[in-house]
C-alpha positions in Angstrom: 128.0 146.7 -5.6 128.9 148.0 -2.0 125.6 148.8 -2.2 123.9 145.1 -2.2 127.0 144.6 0.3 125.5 146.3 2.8 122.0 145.3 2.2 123.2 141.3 2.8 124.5 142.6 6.3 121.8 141.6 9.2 118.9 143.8 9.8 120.8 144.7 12.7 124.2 145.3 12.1 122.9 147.6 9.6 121.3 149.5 12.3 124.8 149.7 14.6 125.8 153.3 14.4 129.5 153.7 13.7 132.1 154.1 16.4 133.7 157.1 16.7 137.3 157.0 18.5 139.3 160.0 19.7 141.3 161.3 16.6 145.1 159.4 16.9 147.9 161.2 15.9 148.5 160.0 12.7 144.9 160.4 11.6 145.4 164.1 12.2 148.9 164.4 10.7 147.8 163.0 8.0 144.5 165.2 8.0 146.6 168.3 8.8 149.8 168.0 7.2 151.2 169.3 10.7 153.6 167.1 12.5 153.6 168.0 16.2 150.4 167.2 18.3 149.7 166.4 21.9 147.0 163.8 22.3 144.4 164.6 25.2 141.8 162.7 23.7 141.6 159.1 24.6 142.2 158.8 28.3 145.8 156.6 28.0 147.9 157.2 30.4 150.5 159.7 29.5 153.1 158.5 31.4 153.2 155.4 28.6 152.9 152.0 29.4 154.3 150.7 32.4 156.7 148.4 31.3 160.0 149.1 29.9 160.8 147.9 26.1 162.5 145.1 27.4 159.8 143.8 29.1 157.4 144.4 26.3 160.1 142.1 24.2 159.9 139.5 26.8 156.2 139.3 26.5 156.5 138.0 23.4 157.7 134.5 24.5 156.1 131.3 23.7 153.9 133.5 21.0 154.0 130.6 18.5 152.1 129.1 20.8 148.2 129.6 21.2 147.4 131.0 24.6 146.0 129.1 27.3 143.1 131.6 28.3 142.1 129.2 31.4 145.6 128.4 33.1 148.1 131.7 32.9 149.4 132.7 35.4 147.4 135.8 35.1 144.2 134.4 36.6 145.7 133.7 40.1 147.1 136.7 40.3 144.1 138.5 39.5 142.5 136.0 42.3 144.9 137.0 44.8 144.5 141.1 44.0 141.1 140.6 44.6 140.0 138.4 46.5 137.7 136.2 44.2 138.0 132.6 42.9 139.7 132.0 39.4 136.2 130.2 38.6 134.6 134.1 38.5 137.3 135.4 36.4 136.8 135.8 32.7 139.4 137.7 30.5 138.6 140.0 27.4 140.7 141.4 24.9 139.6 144.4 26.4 136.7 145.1 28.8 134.5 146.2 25.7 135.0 142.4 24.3 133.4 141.0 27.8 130.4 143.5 27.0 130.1 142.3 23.4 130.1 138.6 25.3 127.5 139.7 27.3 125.2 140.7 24.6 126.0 137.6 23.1 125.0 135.8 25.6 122.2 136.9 27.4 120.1 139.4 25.2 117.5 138.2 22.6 115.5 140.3 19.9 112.6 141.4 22.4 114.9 142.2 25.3 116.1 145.9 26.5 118.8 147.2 27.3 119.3 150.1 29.9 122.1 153.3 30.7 122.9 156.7 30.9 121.9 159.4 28.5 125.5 160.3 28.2 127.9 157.4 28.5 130.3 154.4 26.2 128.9 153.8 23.0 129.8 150.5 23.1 126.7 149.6 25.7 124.3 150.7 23.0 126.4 148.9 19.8 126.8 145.5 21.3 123.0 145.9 22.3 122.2 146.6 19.0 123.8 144.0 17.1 121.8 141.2 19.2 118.8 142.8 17.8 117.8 143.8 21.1 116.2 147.8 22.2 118.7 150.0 23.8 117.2 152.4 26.3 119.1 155.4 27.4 117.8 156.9 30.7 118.4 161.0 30.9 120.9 161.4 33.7 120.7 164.0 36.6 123.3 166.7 36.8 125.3 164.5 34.6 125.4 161.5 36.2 123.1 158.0 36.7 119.6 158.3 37.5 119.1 155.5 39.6 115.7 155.9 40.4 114.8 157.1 36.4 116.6 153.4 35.7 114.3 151.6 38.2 111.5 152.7 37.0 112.0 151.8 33.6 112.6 148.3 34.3 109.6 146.3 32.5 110.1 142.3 32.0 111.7 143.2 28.8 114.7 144.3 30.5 118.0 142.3 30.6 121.0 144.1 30.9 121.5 147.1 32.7 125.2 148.9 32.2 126.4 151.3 34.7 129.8 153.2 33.9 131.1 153.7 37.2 133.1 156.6 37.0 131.2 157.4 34.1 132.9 158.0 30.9 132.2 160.6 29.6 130.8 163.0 32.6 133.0 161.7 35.6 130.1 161.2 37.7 131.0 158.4 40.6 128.7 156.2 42.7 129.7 155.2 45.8 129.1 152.3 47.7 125.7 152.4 49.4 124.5 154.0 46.0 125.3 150.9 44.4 124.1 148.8 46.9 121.1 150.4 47.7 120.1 150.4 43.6 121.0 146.7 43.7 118.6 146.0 46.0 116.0 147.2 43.9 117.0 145.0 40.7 114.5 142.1 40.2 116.7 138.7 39.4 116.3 138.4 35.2 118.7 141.7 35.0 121.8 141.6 34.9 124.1 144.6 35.9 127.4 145.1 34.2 129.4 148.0 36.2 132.1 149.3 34.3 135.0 150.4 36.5 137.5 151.3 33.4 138.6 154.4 35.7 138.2 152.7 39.6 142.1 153.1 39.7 141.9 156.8 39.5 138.8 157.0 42.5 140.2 158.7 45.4 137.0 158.3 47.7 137.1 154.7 47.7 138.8 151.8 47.8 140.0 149.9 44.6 137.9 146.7 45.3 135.0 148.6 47.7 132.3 147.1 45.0 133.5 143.6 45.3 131.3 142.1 48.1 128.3 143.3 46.0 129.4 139.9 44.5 128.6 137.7 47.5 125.1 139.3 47.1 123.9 139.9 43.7 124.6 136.8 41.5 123.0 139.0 38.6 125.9 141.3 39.1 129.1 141.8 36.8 132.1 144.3 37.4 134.5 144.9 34.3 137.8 146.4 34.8 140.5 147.3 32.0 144.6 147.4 32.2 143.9 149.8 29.1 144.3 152.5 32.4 146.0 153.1 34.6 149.0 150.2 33.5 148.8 152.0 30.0 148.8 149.0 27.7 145.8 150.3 25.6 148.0 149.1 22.6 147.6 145.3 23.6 143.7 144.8 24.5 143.2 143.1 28.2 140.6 143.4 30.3 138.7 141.3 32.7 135.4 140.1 34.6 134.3 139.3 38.1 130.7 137.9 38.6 129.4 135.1 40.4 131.0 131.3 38.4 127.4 130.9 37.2 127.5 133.8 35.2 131.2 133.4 34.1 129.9 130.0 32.9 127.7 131.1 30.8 129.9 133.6 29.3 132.9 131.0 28.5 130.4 129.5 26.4 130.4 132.3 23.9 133.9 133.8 24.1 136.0 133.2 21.4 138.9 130.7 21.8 142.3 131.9 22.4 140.3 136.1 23.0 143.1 137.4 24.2 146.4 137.1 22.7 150.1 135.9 24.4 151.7 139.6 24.9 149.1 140.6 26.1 148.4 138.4 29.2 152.4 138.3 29.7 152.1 141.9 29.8 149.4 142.6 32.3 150.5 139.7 34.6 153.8 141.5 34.8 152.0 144.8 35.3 149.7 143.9 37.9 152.4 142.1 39.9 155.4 145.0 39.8 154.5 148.2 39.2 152.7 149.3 41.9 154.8 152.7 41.9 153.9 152.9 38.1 150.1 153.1 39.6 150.6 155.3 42.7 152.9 157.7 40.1 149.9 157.5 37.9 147.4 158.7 40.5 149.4 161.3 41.9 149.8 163.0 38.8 146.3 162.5 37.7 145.0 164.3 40.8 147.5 167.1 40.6 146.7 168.0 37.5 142.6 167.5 38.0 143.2 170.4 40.7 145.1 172.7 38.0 142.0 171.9 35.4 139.3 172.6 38.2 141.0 176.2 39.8 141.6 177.0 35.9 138.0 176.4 35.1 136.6 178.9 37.6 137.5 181.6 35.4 136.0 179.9 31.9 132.0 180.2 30.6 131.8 176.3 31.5 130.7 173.7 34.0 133.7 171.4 34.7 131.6 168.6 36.0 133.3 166.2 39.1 135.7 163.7 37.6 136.8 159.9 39.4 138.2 159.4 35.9 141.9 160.6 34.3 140.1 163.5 32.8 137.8 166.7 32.9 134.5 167.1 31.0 133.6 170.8 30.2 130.2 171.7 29.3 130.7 175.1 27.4 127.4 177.3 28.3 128.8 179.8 24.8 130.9 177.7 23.0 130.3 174.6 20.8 132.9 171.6 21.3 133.5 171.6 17.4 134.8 174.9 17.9 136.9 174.3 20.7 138.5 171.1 19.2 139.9 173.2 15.7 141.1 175.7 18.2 142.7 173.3 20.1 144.0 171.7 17.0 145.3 174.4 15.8 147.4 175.1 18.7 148.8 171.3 18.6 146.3 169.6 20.9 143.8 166.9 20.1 140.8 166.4 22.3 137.7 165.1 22.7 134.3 166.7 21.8 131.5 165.3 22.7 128.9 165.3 20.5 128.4 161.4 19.6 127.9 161.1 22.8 125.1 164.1 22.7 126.9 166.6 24.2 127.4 169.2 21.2 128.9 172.0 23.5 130.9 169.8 26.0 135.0 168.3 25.6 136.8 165.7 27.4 140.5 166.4 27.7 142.7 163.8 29.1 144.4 164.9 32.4 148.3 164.9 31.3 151.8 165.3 31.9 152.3 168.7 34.4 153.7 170.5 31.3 151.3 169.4 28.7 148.4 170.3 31.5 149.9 174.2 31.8 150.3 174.4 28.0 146.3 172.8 27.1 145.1 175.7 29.8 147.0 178.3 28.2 145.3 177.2 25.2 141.9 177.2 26.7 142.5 180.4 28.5 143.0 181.8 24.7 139.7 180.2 23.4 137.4 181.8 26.4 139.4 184.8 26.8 140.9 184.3 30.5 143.0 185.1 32.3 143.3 182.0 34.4 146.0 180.4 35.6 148.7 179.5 34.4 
């Protein structure tokens, strides 16, 4: 019966591959039958979410209530941060809804979709479900291949996602990068740019991408309070675009997308906890260092993060291997191979004493003598 099931699905969802999440905790307790783990897998921010539980409790009001999606209090303050009209904000419960929304939007069966080799799954699954061609582009040196991208823009082309820092190599494009590939991006594509991990860049400013908006009405830039305000838990993200595009988009989102906590809860973090962030960053950079000096001494390339974690591309190790190590020393990470990387993790940058402990545990696995 489950069988016939699956055959009654669209041609194309049947074609979506699976999603494969870092492991939670509980998945592996119950897997293990072990009780203690540290989770560096998933990029949340270790130091928790940013409001206290009584704040969390107070989000709750008026949840009997549908949420008004256009009106809270939310928007302006987002307009005010930024610098941009409430007319080219859309929220998302999550920034991976606003991509779904995108490819519900925009793509038909014959368009294509284009991205990195190496980057969020998500790009490819919401492409897929529309029936549409997803196009990965091989990246240089682990990062976007601008000119690789270019040059496979055909008329087919609609969407174009850019990851920016890139999740899961780190890679970061600055400025004139972006603006110079802009420039070269013919007016039916539409470029979504991804900036999950912006909060965590250290070379630029938080909104140095925004005035790509005043130029490029085919331009979209996604941001998540998943982050660095460590509400994962409660789904919120948002876009910025020109009010054309945003139009279009409303016309697809689902009503009432985002739920009451959760726009309660980032309006509250976005407009006090400011020392939440700059703790969060300082940490996150700290702790990069210790990953990066530690690294020297391991068979790997640790590849240049902008994100809240390192990438290590194993030159004699696989990453199935170093997970079950890692595992069985009480730390869950991420390997990398759905996003085909077989011999490469991603380990979340975390607290100071969870980063000493997960390089011991490295330094066991490659046989060094690195610090600490």
């Amino acid at each position: 019966m489950s069988d016939n099931i699956n055959h009654l699905a669209r041609d194309s969802v049947q074609k979506i591959p699976d999603y494969t999440p870092g492991h939670s905790i509980a998945a592996i307790k119950q897997e293990t039958g072990q009780s203690s783990f540290i989770k560096l897998a998933s990029n949340e921010n270790p130091l928790g979410c940013s409001l206290s539980k009584d704040e969390l409790t107070r989000c709750f009001i008026d949840s009997d209530v549908y949420p008004d999606i256009n009106t809270h209090p939310l928007l302006e303050s987002l307009s005010k941060k930024h610098q941009v009209s409430i007319t080219q904000l859309i929220l998302g419960n999550g920034s991976d809804e606003i991509f779904q929304t995108l490819a519900l939007a925009f793509l038909n069966p014959n368009d294509s979709v284009l991205s990195a080799e190496h980057t969020f799954s998500v790009y490819k699954s919401a492409t897929v479900l529309m029936g549409a061609t997803y196009i990965p582009i091989s990246m240089k040196h682990y990062a976007y291949d601008f000119q690789a991208i270019c040059e496979a823009i055909t008329d087919q082309t609609k969407l174009i996602f850019i990851a920016n820092p890139n999740n899961p190599t780190g890679s970061y494009l600055s400025y004139d990068e972006l603006s110079t590939f802009l420039s070269q991006i013919p007016n039916h594509v539409i470029v979504v740019l991804d900036e999950a991990y912006k909060d965590y860049v250290e070379t630029d400013p938080l909104d140095s991408n925004l005035s790509l908006l005043h130029s490029y009405p085919n331009l979209i830039i996604t941001r998540t309070f998943s982050k660095i305000y460590g509400l994962a838990g409660l789904r919120i993200g948002y876009g910025m675009a020109h009010e054309s595009l945003i139009r279009v988009l409303k016309k697809v989102r689902l009503p009432f997308n985002a739920n009451i906590a959760a726009l309660n809860a980032a309006h509250l973090a976005l407009e006090t906890k400011a020392d939440f962030v700059r703790e969060s960053q300082v940490m996150n950079q700290r702790g990069y260092a210790l990953y990066k000096d530690a690294a020297a001494s391991w068979p790997v390339q640790c590849l240049p993060s902008s994100g809240n974690f390192v990438c290590l591309v194993m030159t004699q190790h696989s990453a199935e291997d170093a997970f079950n190590h890692c595992l069985n020393h009480g730390f869950i990470i991420r390997k990398l191979t759905s996003f085909g990387l077989p011999n490469a993790i991603r380990i979340t940058i975390g607290k100071p004493n969870h980063n000493n402990d997960m390089i011991a545990c490295l330094n066991q696995f490659f046989g060094s003598t690195s610090y600490p």
